[in-house]
C-alpha positions in Angstrom: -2.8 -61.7 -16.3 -1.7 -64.3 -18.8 -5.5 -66.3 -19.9 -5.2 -69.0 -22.7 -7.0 -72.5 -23.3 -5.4 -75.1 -24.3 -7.3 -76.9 -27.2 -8.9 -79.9 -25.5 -12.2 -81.1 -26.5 -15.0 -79.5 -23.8 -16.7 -81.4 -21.6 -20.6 -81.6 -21.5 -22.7 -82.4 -18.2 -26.7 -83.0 -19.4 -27.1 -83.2 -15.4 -26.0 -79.3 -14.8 -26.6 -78.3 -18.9 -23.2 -76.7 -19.3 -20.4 -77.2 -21.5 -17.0 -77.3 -19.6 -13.9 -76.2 -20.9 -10.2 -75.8 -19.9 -8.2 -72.2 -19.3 -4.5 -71.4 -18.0 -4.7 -68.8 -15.7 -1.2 -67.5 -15.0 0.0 -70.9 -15.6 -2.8 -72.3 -13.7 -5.8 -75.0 -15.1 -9.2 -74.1 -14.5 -12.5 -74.9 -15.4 -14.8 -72.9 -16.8 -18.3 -73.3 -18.2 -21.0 -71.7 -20.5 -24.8 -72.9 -19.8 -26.9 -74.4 -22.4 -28.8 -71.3 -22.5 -26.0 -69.4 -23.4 -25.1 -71.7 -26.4 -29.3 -71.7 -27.1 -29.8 -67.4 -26.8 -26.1 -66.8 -28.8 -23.8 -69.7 -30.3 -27.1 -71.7 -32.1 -28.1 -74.2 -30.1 -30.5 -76.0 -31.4 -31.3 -78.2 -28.3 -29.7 -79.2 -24.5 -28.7 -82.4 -26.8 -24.8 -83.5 -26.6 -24.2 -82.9 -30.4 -26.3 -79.6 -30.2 -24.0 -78.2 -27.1 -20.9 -79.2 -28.4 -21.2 -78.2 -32.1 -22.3 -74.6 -31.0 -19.9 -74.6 -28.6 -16.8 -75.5 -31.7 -18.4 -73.4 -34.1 -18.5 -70.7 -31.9 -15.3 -70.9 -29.5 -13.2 -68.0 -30.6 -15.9 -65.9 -29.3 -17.1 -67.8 -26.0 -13.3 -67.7 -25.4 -12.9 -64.1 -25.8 -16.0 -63.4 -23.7 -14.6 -66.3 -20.8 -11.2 -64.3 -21.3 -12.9 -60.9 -20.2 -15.2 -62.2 -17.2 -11.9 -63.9 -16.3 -9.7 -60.8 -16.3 -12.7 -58.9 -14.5 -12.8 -61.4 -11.6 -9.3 -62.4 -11.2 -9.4 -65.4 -12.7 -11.9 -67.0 -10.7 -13.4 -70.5 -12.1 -16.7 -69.6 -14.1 -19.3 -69.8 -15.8 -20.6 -67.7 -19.1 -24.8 -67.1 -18.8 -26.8 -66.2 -21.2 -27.0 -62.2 -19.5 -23.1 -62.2 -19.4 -22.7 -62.9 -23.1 -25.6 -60.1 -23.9 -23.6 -57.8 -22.2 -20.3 -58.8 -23.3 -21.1 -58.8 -26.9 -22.9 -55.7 -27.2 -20.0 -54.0 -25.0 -17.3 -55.2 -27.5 -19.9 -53.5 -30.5 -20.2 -50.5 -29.6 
């Protein structure tokens, strides 16, 4: 399975408190998203704020990229979204 992300800015919805971003899938955009938990518990979020969400998110995208890039290859490549428990795992995983 071929899994990159094309460098777009990400998308933030205050409504649903995730921070949307782009992947290719096979050739194939998709969607995918990491909560605002996620970027408080692991990337530094300060707060659910715009600026807060999307500077943790930039500062930290190699890594929510690398986790998204797992969960992808582990479902398929279905569209989804990174939560705070999938990141835990993920990161401690790739530690060890």
């Amino acid at each position: 399975m071929q899994i990159s992300f094309p460098n777009e800015a990400p998308e933030y919805s205050g409504r649903e408190l995730k921070v949307a971003f782009p992947a290719l899938v096979n050739g194939e955009l998709m969607w995918c998203s990491i909560t605002a938990e996620a970027l408080e518990d692991h990337f530094g979020a300060a707060s659910p704020r715009l600026e807060d969400m999307v500077g943790a998110f930039d500062a930290h995208r190699p890594r929510i990229e690398a986790a998204t890039r797992r969960l992808l290859a582990e479902t398929s490549g279905q569209c989804l979204t990174l939560r705070s428990g999938y990141v835990r795992f993920y990161e401690a995983n790739t530690r060890a």
